[in-house]
VMD Tcl script that builds the backbone (N, CA, C; Angstrom):
set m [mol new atoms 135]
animate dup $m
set s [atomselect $m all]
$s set {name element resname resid chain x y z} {
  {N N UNK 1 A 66.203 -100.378 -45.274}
  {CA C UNK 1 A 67.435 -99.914 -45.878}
  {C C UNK 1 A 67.164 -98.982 -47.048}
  {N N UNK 2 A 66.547 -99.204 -48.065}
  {CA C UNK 2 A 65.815 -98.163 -48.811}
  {C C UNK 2 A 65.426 -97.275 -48.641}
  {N N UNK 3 A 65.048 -96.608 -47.606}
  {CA C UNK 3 A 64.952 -95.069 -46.870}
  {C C UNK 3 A 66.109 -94.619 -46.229}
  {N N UNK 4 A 67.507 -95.223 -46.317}
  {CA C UNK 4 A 68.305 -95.071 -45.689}
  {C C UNK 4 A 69.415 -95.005 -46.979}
  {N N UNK 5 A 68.854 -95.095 -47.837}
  {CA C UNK 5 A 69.640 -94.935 -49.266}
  {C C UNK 5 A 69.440 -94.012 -49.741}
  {N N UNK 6 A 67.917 -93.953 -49.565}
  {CA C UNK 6 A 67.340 -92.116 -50.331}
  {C C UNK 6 A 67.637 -91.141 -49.417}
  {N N UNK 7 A 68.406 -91.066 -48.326}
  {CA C UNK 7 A 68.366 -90.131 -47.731}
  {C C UNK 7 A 69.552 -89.566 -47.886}
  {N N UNK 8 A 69.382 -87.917 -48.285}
  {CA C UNK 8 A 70.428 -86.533 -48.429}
  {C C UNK 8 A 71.061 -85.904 -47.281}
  {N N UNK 9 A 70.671 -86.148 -46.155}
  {CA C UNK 9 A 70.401 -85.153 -45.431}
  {C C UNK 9 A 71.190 -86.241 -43.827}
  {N N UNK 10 A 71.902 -85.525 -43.135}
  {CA C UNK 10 A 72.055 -86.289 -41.425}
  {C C UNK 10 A 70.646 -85.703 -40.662}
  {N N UNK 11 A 70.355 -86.749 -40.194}
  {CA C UNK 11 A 69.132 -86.177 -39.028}
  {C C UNK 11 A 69.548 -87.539 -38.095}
  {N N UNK 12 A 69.225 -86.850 -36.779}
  {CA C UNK 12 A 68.907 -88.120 -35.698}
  {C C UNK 12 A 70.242 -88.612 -35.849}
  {N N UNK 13 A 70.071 -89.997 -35.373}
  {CA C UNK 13 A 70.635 -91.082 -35.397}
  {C C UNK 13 A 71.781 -91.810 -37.038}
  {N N UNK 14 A 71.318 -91.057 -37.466}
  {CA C UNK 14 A 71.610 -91.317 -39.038}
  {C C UNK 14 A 72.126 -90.314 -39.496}
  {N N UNK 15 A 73.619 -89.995 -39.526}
  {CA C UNK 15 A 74.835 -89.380 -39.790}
  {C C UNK 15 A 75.389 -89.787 -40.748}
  {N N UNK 16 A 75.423 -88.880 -41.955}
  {CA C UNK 16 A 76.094 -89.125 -43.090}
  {C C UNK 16 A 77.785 -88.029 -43.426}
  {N N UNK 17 A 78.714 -88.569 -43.677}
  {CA C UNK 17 A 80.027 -87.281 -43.752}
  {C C UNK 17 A 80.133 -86.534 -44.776}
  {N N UNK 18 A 79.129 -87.424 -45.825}
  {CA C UNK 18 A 79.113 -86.586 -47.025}
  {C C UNK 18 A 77.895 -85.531 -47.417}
  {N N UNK 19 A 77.230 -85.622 -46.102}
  {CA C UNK 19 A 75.633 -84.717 -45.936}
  {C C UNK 19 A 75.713 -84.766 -45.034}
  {N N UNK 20 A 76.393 -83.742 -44.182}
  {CA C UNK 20 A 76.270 -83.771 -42.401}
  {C C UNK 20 A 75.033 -82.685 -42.344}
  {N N UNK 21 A 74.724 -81.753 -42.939}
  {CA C UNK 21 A 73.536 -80.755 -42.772}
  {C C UNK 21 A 72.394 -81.523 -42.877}
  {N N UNK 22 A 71.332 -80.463 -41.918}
  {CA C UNK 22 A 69.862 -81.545 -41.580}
  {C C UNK 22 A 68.856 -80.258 -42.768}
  {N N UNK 23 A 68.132 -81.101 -43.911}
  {CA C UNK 23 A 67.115 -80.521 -44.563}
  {C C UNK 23 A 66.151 -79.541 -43.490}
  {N N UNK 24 A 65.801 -78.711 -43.359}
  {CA C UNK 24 A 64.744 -78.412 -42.576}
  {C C UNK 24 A 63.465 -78.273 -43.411}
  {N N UNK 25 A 63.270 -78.571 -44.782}
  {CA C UNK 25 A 62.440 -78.930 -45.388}
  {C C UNK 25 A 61.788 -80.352 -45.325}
  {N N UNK 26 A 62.225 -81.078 -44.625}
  {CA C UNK 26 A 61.619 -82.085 -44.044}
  {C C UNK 26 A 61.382 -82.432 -42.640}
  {N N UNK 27 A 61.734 -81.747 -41.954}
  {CA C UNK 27 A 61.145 -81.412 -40.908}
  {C C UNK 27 A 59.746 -81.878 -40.820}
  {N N UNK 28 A 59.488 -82.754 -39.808}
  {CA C UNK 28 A 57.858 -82.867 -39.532}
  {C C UNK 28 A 57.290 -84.202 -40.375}
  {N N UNK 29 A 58.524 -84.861 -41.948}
  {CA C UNK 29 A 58.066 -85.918 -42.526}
  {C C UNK 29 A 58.941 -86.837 -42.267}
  {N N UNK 30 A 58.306 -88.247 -42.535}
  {CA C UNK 30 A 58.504 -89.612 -42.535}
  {C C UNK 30 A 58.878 -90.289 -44.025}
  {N N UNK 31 A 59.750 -90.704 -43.963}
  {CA C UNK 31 A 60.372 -91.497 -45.073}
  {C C UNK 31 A 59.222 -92.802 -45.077}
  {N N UNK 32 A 58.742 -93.270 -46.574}
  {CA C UNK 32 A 57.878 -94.287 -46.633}
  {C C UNK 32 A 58.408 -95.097 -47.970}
  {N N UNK 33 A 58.117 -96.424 -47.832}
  {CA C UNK 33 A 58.598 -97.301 -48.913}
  {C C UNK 33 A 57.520 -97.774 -49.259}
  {N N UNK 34 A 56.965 -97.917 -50.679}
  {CA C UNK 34 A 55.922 -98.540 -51.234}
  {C C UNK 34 A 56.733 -99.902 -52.590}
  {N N UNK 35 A 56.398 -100.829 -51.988}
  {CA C UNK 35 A 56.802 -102.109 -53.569}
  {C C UNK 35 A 56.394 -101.124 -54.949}
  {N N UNK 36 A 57.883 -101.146 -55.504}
  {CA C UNK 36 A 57.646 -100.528 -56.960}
  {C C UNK 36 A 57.704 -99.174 -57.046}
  {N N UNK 37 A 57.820 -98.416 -55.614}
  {CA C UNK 37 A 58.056 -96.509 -56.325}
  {C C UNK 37 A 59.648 -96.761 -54.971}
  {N N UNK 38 A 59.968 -95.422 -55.512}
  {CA C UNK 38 A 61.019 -94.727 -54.695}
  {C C UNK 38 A 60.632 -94.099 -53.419}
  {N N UNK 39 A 61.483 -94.681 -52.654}
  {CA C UNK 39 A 61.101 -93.958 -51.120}
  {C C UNK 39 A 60.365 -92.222 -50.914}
  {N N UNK 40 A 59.333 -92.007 -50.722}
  {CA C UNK 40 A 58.900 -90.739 -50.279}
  {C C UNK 40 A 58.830 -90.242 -49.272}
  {N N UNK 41 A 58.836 -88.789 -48.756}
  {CA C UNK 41 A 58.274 -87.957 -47.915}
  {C C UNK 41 A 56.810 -87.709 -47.382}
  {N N UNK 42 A 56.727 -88.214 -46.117}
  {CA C UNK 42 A 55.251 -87.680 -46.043}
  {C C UNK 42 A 54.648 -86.827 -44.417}
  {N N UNK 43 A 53.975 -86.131 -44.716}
  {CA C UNK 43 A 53.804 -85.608 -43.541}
  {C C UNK 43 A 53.200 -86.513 -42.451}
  {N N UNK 44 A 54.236 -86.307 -41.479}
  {CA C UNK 44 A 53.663 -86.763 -39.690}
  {C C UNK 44 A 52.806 -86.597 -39.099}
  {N N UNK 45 A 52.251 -87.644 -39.223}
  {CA C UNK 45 A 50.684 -87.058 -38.095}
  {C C UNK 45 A 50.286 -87.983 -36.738}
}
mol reanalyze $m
mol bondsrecalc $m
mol representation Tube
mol addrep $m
């Protein structure tokens, strides 16, 4: 749920009405949760 909080942007499956546009600056990354930081971006591999 925490990657689903930090997120700006609709992509996929995950449609927001108040951010229906998809970042294309993230394109290609994965939302990651670490205990104790804020959800990040990271590249897909």
């Amino acid at each position: 749920a925490a990657c689903a909080l930090g997120r700006e942007e609709s992509r996929g499956a995950h449609q927001r009405t108040d951010r229906p546009m998809t970042e294309s600056g993230l394109d290609g990354l994965h939302a990651v949760v670490r205990e104790g930081s804020p959800p990040s971006f990271e590249l897909w591999r």
